[in-house]
C-alpha positions as CSV (number, residue, x, y, z in Angstrom):
1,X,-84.3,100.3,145.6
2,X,-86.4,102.4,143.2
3,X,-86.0,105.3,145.5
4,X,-82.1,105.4,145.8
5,X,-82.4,105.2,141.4
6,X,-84.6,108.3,141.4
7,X,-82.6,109.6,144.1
8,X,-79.5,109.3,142.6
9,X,-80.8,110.4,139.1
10,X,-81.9,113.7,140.5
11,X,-78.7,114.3,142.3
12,X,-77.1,113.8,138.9
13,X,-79.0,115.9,137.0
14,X,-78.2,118.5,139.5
15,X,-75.1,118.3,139.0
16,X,-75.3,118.8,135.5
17,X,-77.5,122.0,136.0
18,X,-75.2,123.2,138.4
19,X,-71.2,123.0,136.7
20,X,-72.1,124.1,133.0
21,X,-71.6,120.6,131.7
22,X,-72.5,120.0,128.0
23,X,-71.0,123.4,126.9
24,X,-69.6,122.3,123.6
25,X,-72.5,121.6,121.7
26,X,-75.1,124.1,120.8
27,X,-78.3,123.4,119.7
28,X,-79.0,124.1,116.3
29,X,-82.3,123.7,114.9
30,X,-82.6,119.8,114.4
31,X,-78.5,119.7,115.3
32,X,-76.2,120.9,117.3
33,X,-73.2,123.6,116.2
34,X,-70.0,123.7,117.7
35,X,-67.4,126.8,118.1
36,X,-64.0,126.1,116.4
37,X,-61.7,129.0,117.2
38,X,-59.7,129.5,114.4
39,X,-57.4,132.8,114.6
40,X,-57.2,133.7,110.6
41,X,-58.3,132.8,107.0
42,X,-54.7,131.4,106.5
43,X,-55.3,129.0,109.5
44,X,-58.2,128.2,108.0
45,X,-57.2,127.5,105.2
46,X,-54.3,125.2,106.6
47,X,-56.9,123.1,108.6
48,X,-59.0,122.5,105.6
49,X,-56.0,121.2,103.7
50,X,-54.9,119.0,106.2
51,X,-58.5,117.0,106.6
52,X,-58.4,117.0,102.6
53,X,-54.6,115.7,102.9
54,X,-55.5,113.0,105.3
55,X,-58.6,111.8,103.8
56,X,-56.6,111.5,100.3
57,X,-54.0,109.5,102.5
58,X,-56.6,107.5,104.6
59,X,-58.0,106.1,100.6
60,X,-54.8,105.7,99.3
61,X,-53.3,103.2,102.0
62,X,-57.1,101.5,102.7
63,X,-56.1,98.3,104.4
64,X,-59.5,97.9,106.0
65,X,-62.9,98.7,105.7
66,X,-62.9,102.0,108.2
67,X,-60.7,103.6,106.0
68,X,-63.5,105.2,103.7
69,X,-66.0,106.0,106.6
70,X,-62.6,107.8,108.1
71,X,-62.0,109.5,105.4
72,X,-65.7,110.8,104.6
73,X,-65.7,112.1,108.1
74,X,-62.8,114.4,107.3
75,X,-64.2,115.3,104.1
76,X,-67.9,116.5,105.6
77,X,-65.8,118.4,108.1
78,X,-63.6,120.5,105.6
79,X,-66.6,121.1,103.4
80,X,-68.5,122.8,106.3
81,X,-65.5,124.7,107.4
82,X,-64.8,125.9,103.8
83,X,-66.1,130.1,103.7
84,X,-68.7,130.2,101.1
85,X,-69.7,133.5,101.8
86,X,-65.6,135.0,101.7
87,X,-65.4,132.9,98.3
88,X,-68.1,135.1,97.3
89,X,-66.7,138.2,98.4
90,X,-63.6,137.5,96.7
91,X,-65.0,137.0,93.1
92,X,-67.0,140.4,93.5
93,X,-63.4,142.0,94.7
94,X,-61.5,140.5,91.6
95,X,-64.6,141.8,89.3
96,X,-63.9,145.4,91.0
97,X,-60.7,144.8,90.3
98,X,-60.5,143.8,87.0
99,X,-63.1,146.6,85.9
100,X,-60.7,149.3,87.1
């Protein structure tokens, strides 16, 4: 019986090896990263809102108790997609621009 487990287990990880499962997540350090394909800042910005939008919604009509963990979900997710970096560009833009 022990060899038709080990048997088995090697056939599946073969399997795995050999049709590029487990694509999604990239390691990442101590974590994984995952590719969101997101097609401008304006789309961006439209996702963001909506996670903020449905984590104000998700507090505001808590019936039950997986209505916070919900919304905190939604609200780790928009702060990691907000762009720190762009924000910072922008601020250096309106200083150009304000000195000219």
């Amino acid at each position: 019986m022990e060899t038709l487990q080990k048997e088995t287990v090697a056939e599946l990880l073969e399997l795995m090896n050999r049709v590029n499962y487990f694509e999604t997540l990239k390691p990442n350090n101590d974590s994984f990263a995952a590719t969101l394909k997101i097609s401008s800042y304006a789309e961006l910005q439209v996702m963001i809102s909506a996670l903020l939008k449905g984590s104000i919604t998700l507090l505001q009509t808590e019936t039950s108790g997986k209505a916070f963990p919900d919304a905190m979900v939604l609200v780790e997710m928009a702060l990691q997609l907000l762009p720190n970096d762009e924000m910072e560009l922008l601020d250096v833009v309106r200083r150009v621009g304000l000195n000219s």
